[in-house]
Backbone as CSV, one residue per row, in Angstrom:
resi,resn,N_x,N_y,N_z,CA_x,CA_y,CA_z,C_x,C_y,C_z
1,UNK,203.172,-19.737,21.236,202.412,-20.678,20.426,201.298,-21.284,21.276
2,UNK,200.408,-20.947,21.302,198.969,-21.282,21.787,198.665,-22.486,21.979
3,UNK,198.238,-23.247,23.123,197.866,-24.332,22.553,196.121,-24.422,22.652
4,UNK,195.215,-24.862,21.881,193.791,-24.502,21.196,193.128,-26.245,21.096
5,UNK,191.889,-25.712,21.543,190.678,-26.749,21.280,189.735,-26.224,20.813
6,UNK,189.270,-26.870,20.340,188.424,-26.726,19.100,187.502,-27.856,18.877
7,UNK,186.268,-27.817,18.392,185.060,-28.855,18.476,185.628,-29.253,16.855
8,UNK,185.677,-30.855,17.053,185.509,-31.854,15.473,184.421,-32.456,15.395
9,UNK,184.441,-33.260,14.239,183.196,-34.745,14.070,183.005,-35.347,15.008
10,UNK,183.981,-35.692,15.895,184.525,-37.029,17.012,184.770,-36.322,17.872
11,UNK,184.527,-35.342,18.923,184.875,-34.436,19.973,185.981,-33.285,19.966
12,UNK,186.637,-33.168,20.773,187.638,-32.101,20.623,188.783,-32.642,19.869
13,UNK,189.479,-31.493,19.705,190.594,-31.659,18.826,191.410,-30.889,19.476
14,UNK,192.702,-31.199,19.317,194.022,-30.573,20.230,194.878,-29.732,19.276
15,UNK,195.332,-29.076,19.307,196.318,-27.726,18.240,197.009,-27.199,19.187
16,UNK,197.919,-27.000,18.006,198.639,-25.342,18.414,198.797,-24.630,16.977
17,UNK,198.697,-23.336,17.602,198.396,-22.675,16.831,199.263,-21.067,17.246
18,UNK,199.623,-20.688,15.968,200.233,-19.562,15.755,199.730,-18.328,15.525
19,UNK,198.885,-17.232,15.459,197.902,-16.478,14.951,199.391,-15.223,14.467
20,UNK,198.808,-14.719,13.309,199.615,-13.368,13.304,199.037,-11.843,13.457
21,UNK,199.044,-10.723,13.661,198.635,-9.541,14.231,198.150,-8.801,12.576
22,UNK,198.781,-9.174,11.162,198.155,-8.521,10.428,196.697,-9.645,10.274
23,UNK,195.725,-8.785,9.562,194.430,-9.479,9.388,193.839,-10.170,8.590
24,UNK,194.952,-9.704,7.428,194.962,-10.853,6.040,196.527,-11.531,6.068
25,UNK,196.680,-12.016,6.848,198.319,-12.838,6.949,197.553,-14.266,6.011
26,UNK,198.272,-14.703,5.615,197.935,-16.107,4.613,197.819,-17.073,5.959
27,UNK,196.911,-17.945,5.838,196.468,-19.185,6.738,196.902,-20.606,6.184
28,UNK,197.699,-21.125,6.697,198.223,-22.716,6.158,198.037,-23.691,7.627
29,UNK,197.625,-25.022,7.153,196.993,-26.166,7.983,198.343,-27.001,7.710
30,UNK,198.830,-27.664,8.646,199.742,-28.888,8.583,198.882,-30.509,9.608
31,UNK,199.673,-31.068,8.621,198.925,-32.569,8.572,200.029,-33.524,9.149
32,UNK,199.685,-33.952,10.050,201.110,-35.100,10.447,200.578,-36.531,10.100
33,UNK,202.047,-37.227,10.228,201.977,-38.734,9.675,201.040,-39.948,10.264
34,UNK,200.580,-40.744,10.164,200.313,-42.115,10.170,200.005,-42.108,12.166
35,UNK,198.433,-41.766,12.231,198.180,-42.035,13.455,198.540,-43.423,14.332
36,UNK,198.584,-44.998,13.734,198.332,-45.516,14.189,200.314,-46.178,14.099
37,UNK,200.753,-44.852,13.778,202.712,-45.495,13.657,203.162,-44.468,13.981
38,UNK,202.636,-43.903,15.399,203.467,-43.104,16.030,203.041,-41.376,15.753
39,UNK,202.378,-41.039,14.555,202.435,-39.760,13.842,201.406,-39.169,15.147
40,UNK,202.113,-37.494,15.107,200.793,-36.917,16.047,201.894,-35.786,15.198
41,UNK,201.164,-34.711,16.195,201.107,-32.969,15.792,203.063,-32.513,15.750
42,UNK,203.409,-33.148,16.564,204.691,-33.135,17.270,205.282,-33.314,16.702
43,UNK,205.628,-34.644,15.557,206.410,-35.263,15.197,207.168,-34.350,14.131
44,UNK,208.227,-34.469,13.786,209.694,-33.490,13.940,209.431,-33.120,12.088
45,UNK,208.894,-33.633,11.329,208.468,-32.708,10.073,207.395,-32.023,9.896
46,UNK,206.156,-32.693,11.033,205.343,-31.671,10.854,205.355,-30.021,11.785
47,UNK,206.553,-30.304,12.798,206.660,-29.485,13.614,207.718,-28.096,12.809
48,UNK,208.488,-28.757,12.070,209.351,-27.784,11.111,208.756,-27.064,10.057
49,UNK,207.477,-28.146,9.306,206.877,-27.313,8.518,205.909,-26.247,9.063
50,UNK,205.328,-26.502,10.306,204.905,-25.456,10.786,205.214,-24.471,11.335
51,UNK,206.635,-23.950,11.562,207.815,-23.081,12.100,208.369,-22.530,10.571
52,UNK,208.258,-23.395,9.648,208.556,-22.936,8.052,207.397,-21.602,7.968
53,UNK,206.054,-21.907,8.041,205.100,-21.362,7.611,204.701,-20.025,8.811
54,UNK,205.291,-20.290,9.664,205.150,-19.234,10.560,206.234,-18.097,10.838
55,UNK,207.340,-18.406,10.406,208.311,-17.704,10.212,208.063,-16.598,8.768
56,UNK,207.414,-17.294,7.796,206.905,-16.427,6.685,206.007,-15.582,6.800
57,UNK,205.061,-15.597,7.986,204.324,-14.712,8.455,203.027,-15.136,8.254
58,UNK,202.386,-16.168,7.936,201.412,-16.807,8.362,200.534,-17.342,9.713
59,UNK,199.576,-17.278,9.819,199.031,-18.149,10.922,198.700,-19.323,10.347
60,UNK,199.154,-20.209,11.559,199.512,-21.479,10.889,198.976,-22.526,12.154
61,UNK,198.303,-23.637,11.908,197.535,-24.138,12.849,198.006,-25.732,12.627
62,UNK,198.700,-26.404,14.070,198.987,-28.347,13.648,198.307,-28.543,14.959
63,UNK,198.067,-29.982,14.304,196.245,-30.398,14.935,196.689,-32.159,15.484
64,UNK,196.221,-32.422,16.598,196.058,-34.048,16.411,195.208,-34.596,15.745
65,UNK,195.151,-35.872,15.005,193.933,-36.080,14.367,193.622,-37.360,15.673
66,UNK,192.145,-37.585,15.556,191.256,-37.953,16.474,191.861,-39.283,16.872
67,UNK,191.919,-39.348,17.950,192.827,-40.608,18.688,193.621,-40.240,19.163
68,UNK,194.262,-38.977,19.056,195.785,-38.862,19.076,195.998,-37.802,20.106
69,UNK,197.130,-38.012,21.124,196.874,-36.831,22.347,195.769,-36.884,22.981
70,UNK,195.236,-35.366,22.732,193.963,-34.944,23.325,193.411,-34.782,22.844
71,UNK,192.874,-35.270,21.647,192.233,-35.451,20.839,191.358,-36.400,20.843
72,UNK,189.867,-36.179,20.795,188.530,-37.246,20.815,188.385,-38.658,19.930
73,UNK,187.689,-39.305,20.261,187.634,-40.211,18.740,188.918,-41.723,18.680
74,UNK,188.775,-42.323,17.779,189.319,-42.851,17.405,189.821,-43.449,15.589
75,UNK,191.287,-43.967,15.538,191.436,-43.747,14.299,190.412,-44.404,12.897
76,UNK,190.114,-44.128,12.162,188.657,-43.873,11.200,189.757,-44.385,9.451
77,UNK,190.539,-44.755,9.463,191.180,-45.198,8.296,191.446,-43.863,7.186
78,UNK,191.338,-42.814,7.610,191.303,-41.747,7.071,190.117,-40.996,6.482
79,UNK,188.520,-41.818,6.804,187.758,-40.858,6.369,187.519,-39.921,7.452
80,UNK,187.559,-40.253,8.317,186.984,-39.360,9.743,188.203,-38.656,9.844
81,UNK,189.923,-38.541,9.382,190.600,-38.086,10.021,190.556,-36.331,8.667
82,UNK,190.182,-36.803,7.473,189.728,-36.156,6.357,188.328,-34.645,6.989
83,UNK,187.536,-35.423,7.473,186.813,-34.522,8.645,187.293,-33.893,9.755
84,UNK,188.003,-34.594,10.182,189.062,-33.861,11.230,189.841,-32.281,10.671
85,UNK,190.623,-32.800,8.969,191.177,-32.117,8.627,190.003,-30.028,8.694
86,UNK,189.010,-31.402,7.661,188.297,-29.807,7.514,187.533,-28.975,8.804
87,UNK,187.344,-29.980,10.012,186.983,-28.847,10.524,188.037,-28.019,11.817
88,UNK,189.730,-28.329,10.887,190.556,-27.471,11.164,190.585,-26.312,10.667
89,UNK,190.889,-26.466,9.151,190.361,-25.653,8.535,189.168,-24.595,8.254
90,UNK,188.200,-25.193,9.157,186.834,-24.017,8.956,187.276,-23.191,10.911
91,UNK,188.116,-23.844,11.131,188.326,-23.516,12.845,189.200,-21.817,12.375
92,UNK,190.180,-22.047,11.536,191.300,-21.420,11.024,190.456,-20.169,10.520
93,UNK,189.662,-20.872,9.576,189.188,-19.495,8.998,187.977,-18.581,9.664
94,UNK,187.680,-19.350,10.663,186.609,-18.155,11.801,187.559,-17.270,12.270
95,UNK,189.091,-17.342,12.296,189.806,-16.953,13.350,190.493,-16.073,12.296
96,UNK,190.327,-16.121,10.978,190.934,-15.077,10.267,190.468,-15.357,8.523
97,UNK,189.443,-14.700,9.024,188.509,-14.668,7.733,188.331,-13.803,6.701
98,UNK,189.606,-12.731,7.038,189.919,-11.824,5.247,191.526,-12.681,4.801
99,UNK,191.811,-14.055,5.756,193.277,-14.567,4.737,193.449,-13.622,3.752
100,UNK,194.578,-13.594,3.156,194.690,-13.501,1.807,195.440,-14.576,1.130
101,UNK,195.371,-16.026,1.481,195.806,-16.893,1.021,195.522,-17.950,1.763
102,UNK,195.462,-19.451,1.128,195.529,-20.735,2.075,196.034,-21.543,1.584
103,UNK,197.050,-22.472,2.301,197.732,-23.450,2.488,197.319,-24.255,3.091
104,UNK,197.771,-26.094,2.629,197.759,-26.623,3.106,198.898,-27.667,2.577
105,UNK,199.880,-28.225,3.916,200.786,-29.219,4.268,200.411,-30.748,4.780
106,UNK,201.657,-31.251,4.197,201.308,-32.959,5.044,202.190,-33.993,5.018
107,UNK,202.707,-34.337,5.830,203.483,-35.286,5.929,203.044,-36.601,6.104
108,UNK,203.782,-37.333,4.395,203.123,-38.870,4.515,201.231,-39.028,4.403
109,UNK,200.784,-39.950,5.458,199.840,-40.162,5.494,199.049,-38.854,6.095
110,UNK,199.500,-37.701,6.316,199.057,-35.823,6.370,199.146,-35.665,4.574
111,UNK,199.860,-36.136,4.198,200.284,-35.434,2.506,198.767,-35.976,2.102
112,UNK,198.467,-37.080,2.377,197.298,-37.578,1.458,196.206,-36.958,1.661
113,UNK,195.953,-37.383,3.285,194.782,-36.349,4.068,194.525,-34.975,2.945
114,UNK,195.779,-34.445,2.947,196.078,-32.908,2.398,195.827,-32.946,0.909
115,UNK,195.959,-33.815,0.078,195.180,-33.520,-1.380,193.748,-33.926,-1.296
116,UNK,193.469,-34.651,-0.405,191.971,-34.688,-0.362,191.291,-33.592,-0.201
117,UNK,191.797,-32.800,1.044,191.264,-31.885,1.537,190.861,-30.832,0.460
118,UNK,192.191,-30.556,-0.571,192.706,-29.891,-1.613,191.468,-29.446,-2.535
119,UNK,190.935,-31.174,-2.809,190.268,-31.612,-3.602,188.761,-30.766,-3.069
120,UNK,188.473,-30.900,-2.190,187.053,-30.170,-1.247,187.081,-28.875,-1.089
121,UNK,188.079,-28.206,-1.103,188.275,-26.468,-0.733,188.914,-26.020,-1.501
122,UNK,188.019,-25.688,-1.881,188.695,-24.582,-3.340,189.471,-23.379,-2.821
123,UNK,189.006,-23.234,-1.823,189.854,-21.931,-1.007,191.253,-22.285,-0.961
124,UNK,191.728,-23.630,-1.197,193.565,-23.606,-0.959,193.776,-23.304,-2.263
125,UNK,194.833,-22.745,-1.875,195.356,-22.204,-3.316,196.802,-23.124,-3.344
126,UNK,197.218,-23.659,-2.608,198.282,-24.687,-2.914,198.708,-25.483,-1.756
127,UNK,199.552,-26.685,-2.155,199.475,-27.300,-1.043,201.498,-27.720,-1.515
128,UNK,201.543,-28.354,-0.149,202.935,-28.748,0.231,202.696,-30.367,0.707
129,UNK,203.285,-31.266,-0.551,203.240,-32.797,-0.104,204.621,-33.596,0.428
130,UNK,204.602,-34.094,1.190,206.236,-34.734,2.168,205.847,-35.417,2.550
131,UNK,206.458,-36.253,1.525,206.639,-37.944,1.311,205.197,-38.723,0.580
132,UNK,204.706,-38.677,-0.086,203.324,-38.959,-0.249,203.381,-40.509,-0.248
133,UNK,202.530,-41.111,0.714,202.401,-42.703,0.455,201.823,-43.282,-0.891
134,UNK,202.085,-42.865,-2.025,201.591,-43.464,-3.330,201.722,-44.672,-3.867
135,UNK,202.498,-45.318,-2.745,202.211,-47.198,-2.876,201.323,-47.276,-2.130
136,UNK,200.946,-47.076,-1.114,199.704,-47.527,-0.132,198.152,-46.714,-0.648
137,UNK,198.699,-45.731,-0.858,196.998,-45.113,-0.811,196.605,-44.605,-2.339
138,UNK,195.627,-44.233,-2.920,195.327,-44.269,-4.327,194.969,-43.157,-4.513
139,UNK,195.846,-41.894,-5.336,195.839,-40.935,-5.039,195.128,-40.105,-6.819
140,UNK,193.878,-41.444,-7.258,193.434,-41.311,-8.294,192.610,-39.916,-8.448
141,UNK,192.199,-40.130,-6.943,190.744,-38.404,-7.011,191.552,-37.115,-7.067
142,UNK,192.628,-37.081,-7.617,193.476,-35.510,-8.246,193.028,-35.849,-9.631
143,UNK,191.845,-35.697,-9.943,191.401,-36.033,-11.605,190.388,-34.702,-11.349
144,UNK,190.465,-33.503,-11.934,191.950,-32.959,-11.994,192.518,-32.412,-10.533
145,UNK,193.771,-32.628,-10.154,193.921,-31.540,-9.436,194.408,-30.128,-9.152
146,UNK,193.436,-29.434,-8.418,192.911,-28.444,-8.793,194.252,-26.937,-8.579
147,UNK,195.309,-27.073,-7.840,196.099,-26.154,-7.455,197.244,-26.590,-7.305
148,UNK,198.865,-25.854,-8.108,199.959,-26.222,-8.236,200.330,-26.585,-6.784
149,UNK,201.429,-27.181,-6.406,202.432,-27.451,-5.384,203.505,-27.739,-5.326
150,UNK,204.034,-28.172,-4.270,205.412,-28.881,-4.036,205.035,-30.329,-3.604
151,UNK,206.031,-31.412,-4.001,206.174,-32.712,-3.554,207.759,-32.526,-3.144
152,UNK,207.638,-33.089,-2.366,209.352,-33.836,-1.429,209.221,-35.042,-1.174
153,UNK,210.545,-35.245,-1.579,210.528,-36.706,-1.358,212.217,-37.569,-1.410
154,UNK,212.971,-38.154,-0.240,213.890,-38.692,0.176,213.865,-40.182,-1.376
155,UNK,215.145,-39.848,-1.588,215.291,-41.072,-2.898,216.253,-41.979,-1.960
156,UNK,215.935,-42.560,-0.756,216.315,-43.342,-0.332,214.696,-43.726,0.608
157,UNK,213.858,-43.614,0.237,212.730,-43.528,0.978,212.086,-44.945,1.145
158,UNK,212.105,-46.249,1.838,211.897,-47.523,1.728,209.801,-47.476,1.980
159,UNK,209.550,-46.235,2.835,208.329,-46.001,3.224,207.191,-46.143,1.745
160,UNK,207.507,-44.928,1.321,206.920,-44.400,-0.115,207.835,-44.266,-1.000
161,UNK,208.240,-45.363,-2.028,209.646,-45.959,-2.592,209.259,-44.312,-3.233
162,UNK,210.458,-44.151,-4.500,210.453,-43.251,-5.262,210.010,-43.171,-6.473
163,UNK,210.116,-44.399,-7.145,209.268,-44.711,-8.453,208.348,-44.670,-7.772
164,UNK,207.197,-44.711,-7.093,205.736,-44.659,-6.889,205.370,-43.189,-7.105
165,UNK,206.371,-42.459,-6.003,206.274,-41.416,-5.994,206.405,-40.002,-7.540
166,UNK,207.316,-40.956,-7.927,207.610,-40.274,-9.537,206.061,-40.328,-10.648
167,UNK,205.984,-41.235,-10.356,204.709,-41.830,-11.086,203.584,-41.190,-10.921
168,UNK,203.158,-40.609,-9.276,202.359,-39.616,-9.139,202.889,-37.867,-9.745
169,UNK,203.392,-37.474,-9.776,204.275,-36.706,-10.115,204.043,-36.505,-11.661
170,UNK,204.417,-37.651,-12.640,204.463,-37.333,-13.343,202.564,-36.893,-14.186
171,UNK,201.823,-38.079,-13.447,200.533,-38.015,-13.568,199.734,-36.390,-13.624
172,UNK,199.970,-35.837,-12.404,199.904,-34.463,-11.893,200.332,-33.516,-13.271
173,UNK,201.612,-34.111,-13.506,202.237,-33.034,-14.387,201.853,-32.768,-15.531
174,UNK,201.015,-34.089,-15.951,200.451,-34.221,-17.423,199.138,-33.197,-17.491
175,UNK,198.854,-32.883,-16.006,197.205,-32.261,-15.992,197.720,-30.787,-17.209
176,UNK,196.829,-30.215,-16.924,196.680,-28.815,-17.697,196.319,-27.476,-16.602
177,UNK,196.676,-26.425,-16.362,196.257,-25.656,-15.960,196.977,-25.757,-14.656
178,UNK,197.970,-26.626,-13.783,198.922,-26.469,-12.922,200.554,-27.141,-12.940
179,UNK,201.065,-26.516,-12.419,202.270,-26.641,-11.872,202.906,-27.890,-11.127
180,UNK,203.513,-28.657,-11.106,203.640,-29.469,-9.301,205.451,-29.331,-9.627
181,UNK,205.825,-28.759,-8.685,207.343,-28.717,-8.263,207.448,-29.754,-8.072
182,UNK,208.918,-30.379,-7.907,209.303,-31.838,-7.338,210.452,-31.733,-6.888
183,UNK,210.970,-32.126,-5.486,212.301,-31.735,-5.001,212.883,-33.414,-4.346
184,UNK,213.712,-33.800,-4.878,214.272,-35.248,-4.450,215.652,-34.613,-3.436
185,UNK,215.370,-35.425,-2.405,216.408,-35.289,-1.520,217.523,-36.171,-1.764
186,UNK,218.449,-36.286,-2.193,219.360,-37.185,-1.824,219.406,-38.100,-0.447
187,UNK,219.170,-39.318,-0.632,220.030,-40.294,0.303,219.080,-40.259,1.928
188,UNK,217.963,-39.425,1.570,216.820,-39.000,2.521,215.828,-40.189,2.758
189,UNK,215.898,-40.471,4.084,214.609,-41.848,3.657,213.393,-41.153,4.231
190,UNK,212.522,-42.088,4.300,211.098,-41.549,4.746,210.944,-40.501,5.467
191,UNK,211.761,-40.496,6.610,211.430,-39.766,8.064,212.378,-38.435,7.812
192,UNK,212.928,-38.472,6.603,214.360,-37.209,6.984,215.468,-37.001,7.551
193,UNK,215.416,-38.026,8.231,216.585,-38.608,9.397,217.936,-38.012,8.943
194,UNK,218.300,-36.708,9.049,219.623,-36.300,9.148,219.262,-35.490,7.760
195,UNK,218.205,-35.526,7.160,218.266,-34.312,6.152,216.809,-33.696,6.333
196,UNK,216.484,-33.101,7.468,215.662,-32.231,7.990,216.121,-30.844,7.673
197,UNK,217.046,-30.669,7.358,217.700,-29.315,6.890,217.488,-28.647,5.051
198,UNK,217.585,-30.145,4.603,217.626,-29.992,3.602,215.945,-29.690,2.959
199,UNK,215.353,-30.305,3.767,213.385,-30.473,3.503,213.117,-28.840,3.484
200,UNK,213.767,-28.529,5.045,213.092,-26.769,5.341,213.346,-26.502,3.762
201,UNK,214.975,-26.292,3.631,215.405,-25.093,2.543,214.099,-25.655,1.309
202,UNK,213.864,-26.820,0.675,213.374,-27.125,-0.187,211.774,-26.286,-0.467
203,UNK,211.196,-26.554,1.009,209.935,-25.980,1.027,210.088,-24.483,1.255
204,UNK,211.096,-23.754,1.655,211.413,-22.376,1.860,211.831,-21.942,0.238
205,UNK,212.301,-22.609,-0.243,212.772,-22.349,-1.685,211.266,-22.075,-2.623
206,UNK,210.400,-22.660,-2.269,209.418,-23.325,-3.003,208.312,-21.789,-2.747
207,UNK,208.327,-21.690,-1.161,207.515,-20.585,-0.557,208.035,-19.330,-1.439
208,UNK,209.202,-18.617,-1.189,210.126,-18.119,-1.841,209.185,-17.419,-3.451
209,UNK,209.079,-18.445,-3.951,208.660,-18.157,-5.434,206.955,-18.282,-5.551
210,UNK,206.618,-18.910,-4.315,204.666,-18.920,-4.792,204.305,-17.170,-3.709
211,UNK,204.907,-17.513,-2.512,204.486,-16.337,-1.683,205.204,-15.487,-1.824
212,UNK,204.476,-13.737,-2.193,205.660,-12.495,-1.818,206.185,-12.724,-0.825
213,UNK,206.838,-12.036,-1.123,207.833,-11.317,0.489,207.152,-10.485,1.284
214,UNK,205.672,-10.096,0.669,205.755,-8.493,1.147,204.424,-9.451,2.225
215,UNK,204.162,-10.471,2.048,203.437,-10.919,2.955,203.931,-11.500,4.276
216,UNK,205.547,-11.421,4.021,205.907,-11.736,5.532,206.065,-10.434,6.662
217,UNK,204.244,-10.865,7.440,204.728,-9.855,8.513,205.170,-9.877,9.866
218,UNK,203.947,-9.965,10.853,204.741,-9.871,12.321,205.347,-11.498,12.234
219,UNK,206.786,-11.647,12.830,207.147,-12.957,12.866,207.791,-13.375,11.552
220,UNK,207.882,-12.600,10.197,208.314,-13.067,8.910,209.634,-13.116,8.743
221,UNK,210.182,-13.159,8.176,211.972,-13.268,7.781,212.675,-11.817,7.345
């Protein structure tokens, strides 16, 4: 697993990154939590979802956002970290530019980052949300949004209660023309804390039915 720099808005940016040997392997971006509460590239859901997505046979790229590590800059309330995101994403796709698919992940304050992003690149074709802060942040600009997904979310979650979270959910669901899965963890609070097991299978379940099989190659299951 590589570790990669790469030029952002705000100076370098720190990654690691997974590449796979076929040339259209699907490309997925992961987003970690809440720069200024600990969240960086590392932290233990965004590190699983990116071992999720690489095990399926993807190249799969987790990034600090600016402040964070070795990473340039400082934290920007999420518009600059939103820039951060995309010019992961345009980093990703110099490096494998016949994809045949794109993803994008996020944990928490990454989940939000990640429908924004959603919202700007039409090139994702779906995204993966864990834990979405939908009491804190206003997750009105999915009018419409544009590509089915998954939401996860711990119903013991004190972070991003669960009625907030339902509420987005159901909003989504009313659209026309997509999908949004919804997977409630039992007894799971914010962080996963002892049901990190249960998140993989959820988002592996989820992969399962959006991605063939026949796309898992070097490194796939």
């Amino acid at each position: 697993m590589p570790e990669v720099i790469f030029p952002g808005p705000a100076g370098r940016i720190e990654g690691r990154y997974q590449p796979q040997k076929r040339k259209n392997a699907p490309i997925a971006l992961i987003l970690h939590p809440h720069p200024q509460y600990g969240g960086t590239m590392n932290h233990r859901v965004a590190y699983e979802l990116f071992y999720v997505f690489q095990r399926r046979g993807c190249a799969v790229l987790r990034f600090n956002f600016r402040g964070v590590g070795r990473s340039q800059g400082g934290f920007d309330g999420g518009v600059g970290e939103l820039s951060d995101a995309a010019a992961a994403l345009d980093w990703m796709q110099t490096q494998n530019p016949n994809a045949s698919s794109c993803w994008v992940a996020g944990f928490s304050f990454g989940a939000w980052i990640g429908m924004q992003l959603l919202m700007r690149r039409p090139e994702i074709q779906a995204f993966i949300s864990v834990a979405p802060p939908a009491n804190v942040y206003d997750f009105a600009f999915l009018a419409p949004c544009p590509s089915s997904g998954l939401i996860v979310h711990g119903r013991n979650d004190q972070v991003a209660p669960e009625a907030d979270v339902q509420k987005l959910v159901d909003r989504l669901n009313a659209q026309r023309g997509i999908t949004i899965h919804q997977k409630k963890i039992d007894d799971a609070n914010h962080f996963f804390d002892q049901h990190t097991p249960e998140l993989v299978a959820a988002v592996e379940e989820y992969l399962d039915m959006r991605m063939p099989i026949l796309e898992a190659g070097e490194g796939g299951r």
